[in-house]
C-alpha positions in Angstrom: 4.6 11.0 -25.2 6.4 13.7 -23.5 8.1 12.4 -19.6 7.5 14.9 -17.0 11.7 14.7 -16.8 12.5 17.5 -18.3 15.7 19.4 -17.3 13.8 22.2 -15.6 12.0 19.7 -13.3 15.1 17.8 -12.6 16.9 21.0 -11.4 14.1 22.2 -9.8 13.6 19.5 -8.3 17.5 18.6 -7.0 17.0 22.3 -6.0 14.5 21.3 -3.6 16.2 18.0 -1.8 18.9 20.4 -1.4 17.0 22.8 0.6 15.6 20.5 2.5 18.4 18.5 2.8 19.7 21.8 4.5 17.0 23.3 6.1 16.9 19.9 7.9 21.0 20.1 8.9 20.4 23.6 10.3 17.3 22.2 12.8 19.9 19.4 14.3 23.7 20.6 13.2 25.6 20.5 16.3 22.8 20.2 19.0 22.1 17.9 21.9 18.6 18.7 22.7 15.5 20.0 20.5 12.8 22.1 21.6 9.6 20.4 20.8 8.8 23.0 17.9 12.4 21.7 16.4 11.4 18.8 17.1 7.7 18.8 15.3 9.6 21.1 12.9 12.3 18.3 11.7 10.0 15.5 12.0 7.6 17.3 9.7 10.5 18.3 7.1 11.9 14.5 7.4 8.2 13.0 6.7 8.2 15.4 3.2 11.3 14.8 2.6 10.9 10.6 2.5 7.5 11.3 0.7 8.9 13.1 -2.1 11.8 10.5 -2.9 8.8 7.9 -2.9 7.1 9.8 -4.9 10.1 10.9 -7.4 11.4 7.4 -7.1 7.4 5.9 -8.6 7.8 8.3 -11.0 10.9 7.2 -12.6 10.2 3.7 -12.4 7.2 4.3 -14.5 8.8 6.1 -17.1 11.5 3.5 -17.2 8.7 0.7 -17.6 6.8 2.5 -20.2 9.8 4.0 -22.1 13.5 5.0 -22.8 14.6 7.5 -20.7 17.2 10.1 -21.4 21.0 10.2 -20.2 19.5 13.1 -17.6 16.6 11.2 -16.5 18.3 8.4 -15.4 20.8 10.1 -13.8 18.2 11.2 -11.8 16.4 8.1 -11.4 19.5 6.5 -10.0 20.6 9.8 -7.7 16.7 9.6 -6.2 17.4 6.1 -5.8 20.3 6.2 -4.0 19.5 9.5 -1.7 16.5 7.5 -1.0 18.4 4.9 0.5 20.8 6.9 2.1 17.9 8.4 4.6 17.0 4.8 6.5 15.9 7.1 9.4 12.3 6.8 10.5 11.0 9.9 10.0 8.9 9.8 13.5 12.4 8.8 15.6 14.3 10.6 17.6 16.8 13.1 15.2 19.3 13.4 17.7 19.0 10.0 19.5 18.8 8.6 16.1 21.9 10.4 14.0 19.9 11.5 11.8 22.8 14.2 10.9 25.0 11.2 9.3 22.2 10.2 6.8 21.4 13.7 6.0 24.9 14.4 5.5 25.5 11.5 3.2 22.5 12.0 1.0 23.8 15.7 0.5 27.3 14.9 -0.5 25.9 11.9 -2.8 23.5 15.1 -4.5 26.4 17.7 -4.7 28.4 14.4 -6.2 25.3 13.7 -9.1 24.6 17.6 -9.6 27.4 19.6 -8.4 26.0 23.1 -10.1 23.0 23.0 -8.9 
């Protein structure tokens, strides 16, 4: 049976919690306030975000359970594991009350560590 981790999806996907990942930094870098648009705006980006590691994260445990996995797919199994538990923000708080800079921050440098080309 052919697993959906296949390098294009891993690299499109990696793309993809990059840009958000720094869609998300650019919203809150170096603010104090947030319009409520910003505000909807982050909360909306941080909700995808969370849902898409869940997601990602079911997926590789299911191909783990129901197979070998490749060198690549587990390095992305574990790299969606950890990002995943680098963002501990609710994604309904508060993102400048609530730092969500520092887990952003951390989950990017952990992907750029994992994937550094892409």
């Amino acid at each position: 049976m052919k697993n959906e981790f296949d390098s294009w999806f891993i690299e499109d996907r990696i793309s993809w919690y990059k840009n958000k990942l720094r869609s998300l930094m650019a919203i809150i870098e170096s603010k104090n306030t947030l319009s409520k648009s910003d505000l909807e705006l982050a909360r909306a980006e941080m909700k995808e975000l969370k849902e898409r590691f869940k997601s990602d994260k079911k997926i590789g445990g299911a191909s783990r359970r129901f197979g070998a996995m490749s060198e690549k797919e587990q390095q992305y199994y574990m790299a969606v594991m950890e990002a995943e538990t680098l963002i501990s923000v609710k994604w309904n708080s508060h993102p400048i009350r609530s730092n969500w800079f520092s887990d952003i921050d951390a989950c990017m440098i952990d992907l750029d560590f994992s994937y550094p080309s892409i």
